[in-house]
N, C-alpha and C positions, 0 to 999 in steps of 0.2 A: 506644844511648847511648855516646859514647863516653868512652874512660877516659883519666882522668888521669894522666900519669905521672909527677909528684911532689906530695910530701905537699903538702896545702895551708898547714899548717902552719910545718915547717921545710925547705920545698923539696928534701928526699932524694927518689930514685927509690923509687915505689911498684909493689910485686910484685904482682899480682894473682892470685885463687884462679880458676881455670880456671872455675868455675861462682858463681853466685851474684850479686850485690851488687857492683857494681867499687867500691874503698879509694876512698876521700877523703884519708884520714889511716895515716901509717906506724904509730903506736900509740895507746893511749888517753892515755899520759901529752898528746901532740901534739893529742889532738883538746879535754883539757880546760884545754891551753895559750891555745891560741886560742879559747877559750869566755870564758876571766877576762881576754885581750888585750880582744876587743871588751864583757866586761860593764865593764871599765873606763873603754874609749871610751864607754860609753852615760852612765856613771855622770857623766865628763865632762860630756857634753852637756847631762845635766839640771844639773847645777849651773852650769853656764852659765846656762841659761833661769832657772832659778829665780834668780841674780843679778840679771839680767834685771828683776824681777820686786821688787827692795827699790828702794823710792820716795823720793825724795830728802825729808828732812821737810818739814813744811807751813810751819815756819816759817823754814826756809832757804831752802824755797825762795819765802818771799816777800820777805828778802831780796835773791836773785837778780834775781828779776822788776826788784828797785827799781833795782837796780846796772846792769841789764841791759836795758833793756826790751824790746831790738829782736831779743830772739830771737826765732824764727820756726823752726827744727827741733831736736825731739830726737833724736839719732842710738841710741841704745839704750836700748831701752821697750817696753813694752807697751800696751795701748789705757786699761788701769788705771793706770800709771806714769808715763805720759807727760807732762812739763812742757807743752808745745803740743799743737794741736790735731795736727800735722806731724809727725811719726814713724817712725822706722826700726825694726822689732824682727819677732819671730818669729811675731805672730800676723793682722800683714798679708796680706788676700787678694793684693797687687798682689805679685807675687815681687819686681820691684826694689825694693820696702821692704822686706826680710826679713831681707837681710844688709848693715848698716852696711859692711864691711871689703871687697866685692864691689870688683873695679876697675869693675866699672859704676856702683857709686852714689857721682854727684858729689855732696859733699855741701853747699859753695857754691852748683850748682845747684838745687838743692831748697831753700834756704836762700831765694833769691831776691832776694838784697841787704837780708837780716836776716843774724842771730849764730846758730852751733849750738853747743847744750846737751850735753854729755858725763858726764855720770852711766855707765859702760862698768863691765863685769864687771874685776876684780882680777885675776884669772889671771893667772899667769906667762907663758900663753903666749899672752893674747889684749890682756892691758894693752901691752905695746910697739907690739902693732900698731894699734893707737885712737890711741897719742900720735903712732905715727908720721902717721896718715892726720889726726891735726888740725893736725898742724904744717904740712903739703901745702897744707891746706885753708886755711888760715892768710894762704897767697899770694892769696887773694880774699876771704877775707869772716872776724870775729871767731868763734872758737872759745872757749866759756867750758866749763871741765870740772871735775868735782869728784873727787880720783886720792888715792890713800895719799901723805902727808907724807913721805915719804924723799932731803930735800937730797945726802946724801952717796952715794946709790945711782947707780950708772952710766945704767941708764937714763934716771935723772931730770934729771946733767949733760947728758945728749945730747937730751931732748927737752923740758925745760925751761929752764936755765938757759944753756946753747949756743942757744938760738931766740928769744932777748927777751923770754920768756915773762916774765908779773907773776902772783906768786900771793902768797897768804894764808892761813897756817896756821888753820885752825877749833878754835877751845878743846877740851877734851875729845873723849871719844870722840863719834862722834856714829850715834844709832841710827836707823836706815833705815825705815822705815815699811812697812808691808805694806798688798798692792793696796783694801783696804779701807779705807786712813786709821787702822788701830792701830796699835802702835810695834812695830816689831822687834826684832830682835840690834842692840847694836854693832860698828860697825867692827872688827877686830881689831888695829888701827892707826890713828893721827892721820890725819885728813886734811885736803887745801888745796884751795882754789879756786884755779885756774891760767886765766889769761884770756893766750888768744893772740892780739893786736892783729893787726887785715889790717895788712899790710906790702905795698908796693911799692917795690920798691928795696931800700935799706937796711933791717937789722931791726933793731926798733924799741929803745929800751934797758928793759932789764927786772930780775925780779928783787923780793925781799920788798917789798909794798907795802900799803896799806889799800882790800881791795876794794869791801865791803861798807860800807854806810851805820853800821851797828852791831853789835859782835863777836855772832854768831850764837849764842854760849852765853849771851845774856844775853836 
């Protein structure tokens, strides 16, 4: 077997005892460094999937339907959560529906000359890349997404209000449904419906407007 010659941990040069077990790890502080590094990555990824996992309510999203009807994919769901029948999410046998953010999944293509749906995890570090891949996606076919209400945030000049995006702030908080059709948490923040018009050419003029048929809190 052969040995290691730095920590796996913090990459120092590992000594090894002439007989025995060859190191992994220069100490035990290093070895339960990288134990709480990856239970953190794990803990990530569940709260990803379980994001995943709150279902846009039933009655926004029949809303949606009315405003929208030509949607044809949800790009983050599960086989419970899913606005269409058409779905990206993590419990897909087909691998290229497993991960939305994949440079292989066109989401225009799968869309098929319908609109995709955005219901996407919060995350810090998974929301910019959703808005960026609907703005992309944007250059062929409508993108309708439902994202935390924050006008004055940087991200949201850069991928909405910099892209002609039109959205609509939703009254109160609004609480997410669980895969069974009971009510959730609420949001921990306002949120808008952001509809990104296909654009060719020029984009399109955007900006606060009335998406919905009738304010969603009533």
């Amino acid at each position: 077997m052969p040995r290691r010659r730095t920590c796996l941990a913090c990459k120092r040069p590992l000594a090894h005892p002439d007989t025995g077990r060859p190191r992994t790890y220069c100490s035990l502080s290093c070895r339960q460094r990288l134990y709480r590094k990856r239970r953190k990555q794990q803990q990530r990824d569940e709260a990803s999937l379980l994001a995943q996992l709150w279902a846009t309510p039933v009655a926004l999203r029949a809303l949606v339907w009315a405003a929208f009807p030509h949607i044809t994919l949800d790009v983050a769901a599960t086989r419970d959560t899913a606005l269409t029948e058409l779905y990206i999410g993590p419990d897909q046998t087909d691998p290229l529906l497993q991960d939305a953010l994949s440079p292989e999944v066109d989401w225009a293509e799968l869309a098929a000359g319908g609109a995709c749906w955005m219901n996407c995890p919060y995350r810090r570090d998974l929301l910019p890349r959703f808005l960026a891949k609907a703005v992309a996606t944007a250059a062929h076919c409508d993108v309708v997404g439902l994202i935390p209400c924050k006008p004055t945030e940087r991200w949201w000049i850069t991928w909405v209000r910099d892209t002609g995006a039109r959205w609509e702030a939703i009254p109160g908080r609004v609480a997410f449904d669980h895969p069974d059709g009971t009510p959730g948490r609420s949001a921990p923040m306002g949120v808008a419906l952001v509809h990104w018009p296909a654009r060719i050419g020029e984009l399109p003029h955007g900006g606060e407007t009335r998406l919905l048929g009738v304010a969603a809190g009533q």
